[in-house]
DSSP file (Angstrom, degrees, kcal/mol; ACC not computed):
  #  RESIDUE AA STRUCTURE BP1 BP2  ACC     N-H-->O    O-->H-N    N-H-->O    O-->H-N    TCO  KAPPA ALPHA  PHI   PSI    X-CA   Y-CA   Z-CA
    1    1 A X              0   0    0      0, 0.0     2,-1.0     0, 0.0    65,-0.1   0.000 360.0 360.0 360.0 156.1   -7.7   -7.5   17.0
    2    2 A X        -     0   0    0      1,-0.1    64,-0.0     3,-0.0     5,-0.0  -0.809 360.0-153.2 -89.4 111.8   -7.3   -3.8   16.8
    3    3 A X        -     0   0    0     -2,-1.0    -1,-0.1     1,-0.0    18,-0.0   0.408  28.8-106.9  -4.1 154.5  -10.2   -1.8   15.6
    4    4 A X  S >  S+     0   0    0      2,-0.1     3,-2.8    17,-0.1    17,-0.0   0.836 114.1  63.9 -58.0 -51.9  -11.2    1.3   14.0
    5    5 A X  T 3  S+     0   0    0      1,-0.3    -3,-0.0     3,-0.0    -1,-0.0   0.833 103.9  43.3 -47.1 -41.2  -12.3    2.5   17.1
    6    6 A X  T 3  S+     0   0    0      2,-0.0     2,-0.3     1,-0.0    -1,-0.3   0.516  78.9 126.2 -94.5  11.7   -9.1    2.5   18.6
    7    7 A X    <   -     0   0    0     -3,-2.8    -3,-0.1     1,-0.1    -1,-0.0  -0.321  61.1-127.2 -49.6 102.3   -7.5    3.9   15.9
    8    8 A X        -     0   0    0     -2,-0.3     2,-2.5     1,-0.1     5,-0.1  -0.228  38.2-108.2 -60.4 138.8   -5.1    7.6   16.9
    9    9 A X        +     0   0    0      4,-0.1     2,-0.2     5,-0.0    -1,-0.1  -0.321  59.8 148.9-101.4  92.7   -6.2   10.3   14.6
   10   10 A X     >  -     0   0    0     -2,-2.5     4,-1.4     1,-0.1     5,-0.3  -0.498  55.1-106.8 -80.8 151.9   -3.4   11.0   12.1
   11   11 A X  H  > S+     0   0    0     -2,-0.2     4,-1.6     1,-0.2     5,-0.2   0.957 122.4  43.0 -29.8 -67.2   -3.4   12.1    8.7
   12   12 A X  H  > S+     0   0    0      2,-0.2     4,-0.6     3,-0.1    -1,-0.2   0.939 110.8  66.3 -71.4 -35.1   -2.4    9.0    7.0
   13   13 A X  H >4 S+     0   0    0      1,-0.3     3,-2.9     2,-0.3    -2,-0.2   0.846 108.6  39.9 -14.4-101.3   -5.3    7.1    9.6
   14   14 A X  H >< S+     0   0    0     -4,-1.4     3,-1.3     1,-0.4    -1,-0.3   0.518 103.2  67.2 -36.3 -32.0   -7.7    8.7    8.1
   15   15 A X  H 3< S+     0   0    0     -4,-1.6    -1,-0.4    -5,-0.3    -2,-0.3   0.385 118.3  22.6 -80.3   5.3   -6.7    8.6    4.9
   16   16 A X  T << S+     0   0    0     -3,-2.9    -1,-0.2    -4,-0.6    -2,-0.2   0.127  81.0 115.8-160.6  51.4   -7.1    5.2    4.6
   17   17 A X  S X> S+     0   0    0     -3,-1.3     4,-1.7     2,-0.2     3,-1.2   0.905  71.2  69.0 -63.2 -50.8   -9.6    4.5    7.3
   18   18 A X  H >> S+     0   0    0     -4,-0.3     3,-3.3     1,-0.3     4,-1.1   0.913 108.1  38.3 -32.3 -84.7  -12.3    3.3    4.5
   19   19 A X  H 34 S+     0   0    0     17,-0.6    -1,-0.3     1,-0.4     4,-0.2   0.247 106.3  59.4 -94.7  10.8  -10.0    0.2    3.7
   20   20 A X  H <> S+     0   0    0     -3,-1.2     4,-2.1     2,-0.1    -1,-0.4   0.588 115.3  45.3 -87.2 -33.6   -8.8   -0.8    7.5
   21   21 A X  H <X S+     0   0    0     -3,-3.3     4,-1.4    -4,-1.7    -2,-0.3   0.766 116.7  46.5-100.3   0.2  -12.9   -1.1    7.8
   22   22 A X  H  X S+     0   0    0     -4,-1.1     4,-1.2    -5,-0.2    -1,-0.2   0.722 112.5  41.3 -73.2 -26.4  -13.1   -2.9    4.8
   23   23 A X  H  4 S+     0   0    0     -4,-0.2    -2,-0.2    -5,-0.2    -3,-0.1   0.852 114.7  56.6 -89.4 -22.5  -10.7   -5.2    5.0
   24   24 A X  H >< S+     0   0    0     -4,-2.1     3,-0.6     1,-0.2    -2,-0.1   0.921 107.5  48.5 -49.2 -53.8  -11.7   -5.7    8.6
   25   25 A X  H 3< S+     0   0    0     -4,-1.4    -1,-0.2     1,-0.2    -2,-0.2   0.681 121.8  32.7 -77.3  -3.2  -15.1   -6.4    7.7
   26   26 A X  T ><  +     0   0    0     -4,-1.2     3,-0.7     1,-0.2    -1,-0.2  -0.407  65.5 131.2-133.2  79.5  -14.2   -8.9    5.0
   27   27 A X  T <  S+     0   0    0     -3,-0.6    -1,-0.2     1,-0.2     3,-0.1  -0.274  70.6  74.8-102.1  50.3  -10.9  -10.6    6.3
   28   28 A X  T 3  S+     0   0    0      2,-0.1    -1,-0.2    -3,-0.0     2,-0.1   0.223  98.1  40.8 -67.1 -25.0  -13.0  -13.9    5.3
   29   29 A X  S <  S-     0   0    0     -3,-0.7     2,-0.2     1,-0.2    -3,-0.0  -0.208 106.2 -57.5-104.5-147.4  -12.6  -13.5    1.5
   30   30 A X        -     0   0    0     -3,-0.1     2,-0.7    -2,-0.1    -1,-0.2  -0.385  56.7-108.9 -84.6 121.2  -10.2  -12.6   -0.7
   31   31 A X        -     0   0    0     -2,-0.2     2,-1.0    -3,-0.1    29,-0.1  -0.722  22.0-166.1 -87.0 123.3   -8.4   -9.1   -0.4
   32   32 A X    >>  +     0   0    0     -2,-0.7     4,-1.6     1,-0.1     3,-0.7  -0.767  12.0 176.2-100.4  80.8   -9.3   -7.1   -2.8
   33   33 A X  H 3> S+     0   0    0     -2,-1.0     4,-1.9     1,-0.2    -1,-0.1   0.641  82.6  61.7 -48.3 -18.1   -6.5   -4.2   -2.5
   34   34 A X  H 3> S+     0   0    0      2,-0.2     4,-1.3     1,-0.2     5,-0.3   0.894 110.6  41.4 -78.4 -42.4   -8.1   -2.4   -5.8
   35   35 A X  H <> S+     0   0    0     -3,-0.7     4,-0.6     2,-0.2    -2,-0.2   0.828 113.7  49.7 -77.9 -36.0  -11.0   -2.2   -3.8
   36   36 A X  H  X S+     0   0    0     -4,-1.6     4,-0.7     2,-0.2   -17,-0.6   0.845 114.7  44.4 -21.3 -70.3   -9.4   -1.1   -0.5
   37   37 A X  H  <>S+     0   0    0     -4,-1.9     5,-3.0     1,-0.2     4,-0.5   0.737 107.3  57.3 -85.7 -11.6   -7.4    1.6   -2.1
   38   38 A X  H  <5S+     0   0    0     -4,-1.3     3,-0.2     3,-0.2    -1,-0.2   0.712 107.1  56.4 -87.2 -31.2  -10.4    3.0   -4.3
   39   39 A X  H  <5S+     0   0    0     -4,-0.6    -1,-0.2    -5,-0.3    -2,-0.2   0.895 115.4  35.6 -70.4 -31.8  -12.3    3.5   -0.8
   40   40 A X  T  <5S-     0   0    0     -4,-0.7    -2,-0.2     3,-0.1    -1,-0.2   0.491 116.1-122.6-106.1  11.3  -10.1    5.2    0.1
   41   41 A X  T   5 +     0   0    0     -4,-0.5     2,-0.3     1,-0.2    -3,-0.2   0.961  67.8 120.5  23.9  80.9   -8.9    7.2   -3.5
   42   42 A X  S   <S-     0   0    0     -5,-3.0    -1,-0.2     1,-0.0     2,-0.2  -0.727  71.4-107.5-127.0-177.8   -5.7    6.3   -3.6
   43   43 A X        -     0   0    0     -2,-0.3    -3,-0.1    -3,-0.1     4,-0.0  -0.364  45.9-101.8 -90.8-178.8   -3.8    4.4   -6.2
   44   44 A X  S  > S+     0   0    0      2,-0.2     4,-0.6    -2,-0.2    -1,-0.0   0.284 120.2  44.2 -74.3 -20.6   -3.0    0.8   -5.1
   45   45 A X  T  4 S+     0   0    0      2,-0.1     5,-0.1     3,-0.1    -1,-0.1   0.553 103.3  61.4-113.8  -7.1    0.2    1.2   -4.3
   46   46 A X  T  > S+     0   0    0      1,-0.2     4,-0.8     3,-0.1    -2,-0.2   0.732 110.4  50.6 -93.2 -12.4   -0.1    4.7   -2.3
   47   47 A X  H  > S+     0   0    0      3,-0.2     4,-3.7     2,-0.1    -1,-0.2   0.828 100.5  53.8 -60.3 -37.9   -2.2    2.7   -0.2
   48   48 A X  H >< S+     0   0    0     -4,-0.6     3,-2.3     2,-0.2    -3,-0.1   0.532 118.0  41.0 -60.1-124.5    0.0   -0.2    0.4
   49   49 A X  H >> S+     0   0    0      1,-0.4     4,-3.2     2,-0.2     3,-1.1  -0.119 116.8  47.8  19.6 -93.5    2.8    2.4    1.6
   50   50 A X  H 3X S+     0   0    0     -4,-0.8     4,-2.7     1,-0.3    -1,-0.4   0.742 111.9  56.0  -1.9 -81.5    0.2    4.3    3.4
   51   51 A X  H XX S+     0   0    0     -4,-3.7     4,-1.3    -3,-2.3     3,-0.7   0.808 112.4  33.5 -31.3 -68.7   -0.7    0.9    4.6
   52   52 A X  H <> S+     0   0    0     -3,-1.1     4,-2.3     1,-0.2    -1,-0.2   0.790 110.0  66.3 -67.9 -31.8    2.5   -0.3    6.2
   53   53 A X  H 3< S+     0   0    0     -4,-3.2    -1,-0.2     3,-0.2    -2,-0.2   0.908 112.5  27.4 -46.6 -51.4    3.4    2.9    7.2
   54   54 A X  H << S+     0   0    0     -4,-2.7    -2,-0.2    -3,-0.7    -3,-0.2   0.994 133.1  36.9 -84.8 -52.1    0.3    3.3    9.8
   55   55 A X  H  < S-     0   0    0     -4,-1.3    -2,-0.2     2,-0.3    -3,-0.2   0.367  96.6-130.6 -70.0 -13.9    0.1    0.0   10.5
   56   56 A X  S  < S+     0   0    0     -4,-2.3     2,-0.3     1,-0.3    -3,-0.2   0.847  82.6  55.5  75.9  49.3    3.7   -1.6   10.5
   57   57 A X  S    S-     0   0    0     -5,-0.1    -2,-0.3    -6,-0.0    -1,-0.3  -0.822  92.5 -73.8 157.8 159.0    2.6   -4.3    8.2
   58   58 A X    >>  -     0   0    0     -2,-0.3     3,-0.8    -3,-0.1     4,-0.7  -0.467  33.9-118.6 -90.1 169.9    1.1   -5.2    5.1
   59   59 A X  H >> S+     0   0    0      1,-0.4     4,-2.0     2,-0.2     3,-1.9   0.923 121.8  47.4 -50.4 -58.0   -2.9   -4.9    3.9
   60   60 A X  H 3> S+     0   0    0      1,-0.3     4,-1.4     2,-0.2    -1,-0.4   0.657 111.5  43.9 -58.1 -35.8   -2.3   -8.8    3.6
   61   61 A X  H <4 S+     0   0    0     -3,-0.8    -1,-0.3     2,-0.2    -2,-0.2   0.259 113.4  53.4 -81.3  12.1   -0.6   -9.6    6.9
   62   62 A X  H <X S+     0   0    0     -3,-1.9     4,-3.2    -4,-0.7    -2,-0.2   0.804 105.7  51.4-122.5 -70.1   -3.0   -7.6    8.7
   63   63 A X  H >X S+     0   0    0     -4,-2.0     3,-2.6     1,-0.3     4,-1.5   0.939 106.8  56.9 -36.0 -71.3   -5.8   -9.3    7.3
   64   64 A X  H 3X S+     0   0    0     -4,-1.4     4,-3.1     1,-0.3    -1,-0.3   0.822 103.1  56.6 -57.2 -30.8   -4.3  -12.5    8.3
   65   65 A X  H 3> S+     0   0    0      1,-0.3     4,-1.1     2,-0.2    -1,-0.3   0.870  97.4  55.7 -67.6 -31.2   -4.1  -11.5   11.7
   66   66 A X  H <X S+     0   0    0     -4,-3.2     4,-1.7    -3,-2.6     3,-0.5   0.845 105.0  54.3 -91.7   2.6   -7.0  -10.9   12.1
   67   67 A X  H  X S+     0   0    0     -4,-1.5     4,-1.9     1,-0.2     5,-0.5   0.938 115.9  39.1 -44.0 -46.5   -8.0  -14.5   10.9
   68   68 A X  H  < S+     0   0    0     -4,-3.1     4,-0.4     1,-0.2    -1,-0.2   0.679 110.0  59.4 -94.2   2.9   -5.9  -16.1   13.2
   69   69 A X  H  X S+     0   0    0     -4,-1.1     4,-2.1    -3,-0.5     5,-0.5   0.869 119.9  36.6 -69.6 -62.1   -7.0  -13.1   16.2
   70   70 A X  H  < S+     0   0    0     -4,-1.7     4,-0.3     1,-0.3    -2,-0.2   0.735 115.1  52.6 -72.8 -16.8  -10.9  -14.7   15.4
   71   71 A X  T  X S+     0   0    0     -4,-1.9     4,-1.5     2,-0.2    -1,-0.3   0.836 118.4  38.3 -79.4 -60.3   -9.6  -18.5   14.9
   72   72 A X  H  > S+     0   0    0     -5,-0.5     4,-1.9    -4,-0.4     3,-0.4   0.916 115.4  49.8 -74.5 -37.5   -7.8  -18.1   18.6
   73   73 A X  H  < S+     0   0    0     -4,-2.1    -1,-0.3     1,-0.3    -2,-0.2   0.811 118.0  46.9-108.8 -26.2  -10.9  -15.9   20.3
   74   74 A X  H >4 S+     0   0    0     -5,-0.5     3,-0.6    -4,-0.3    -1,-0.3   0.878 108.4  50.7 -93.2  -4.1  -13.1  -19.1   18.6
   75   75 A X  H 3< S+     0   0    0     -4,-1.5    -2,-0.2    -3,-0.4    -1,-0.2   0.842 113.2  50.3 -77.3 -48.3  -10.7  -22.0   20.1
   76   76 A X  T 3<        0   0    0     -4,-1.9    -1,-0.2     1,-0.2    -2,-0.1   0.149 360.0 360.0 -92.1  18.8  -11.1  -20.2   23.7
   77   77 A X    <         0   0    0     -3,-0.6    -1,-0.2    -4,-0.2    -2,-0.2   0.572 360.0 360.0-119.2 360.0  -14.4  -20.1   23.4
C-alpha cells in the first residue's frame, strides 16, 4: 500500500495529509469521513474532492485497498 512517506509534496497533499494517516491507520474500522475531514479542517465534502483529486479514488475505495493490500501481504506470508 502506498504510504505517507511516499507521498509528493503538493498543496492539496498536505492539505489533507491528517486523514490519508488516519484512515490509513484505522482501515480496520469503519470510516469515519467527518473525522477525516475535521483533521484535516475541511468540510466533508471538500475533502472527498480533495480526496479523489490527489488520490484518483475515493476515501472509501482507498481504505479498501488497503484491506485487501494487508489481506494479500498476510496470504503470502
Amino acid at each position: 500500500a502506498a504510504t505517507v512517506r511516499n507521498l509528493q509534496a503538493n498543496p492539496a497533499e498536505k492539505k489533507i495529509l491528517p486523514g490519508i494517516r488516519y484512515i490509513e491507520e484505522n482501515y480496520n474500522h469503519e470510516l469515519d469521513l467527518s473525522m477525516a475531514a475535521q483533521l484535516c479542517s475541511l468540510s466533508e465534502s471538500r475533502f472527498r474532492a480533495l480526496f479523489r483529486q490527489v488520490k484518483g479514488m475515493s476515501a472509501l475505495e482507498y481504505r479498501d485497498k488497503i484491506r485487501t493490500d494487508k489481506a494479500s501481504a498476510l496470504l503470502l506470508s
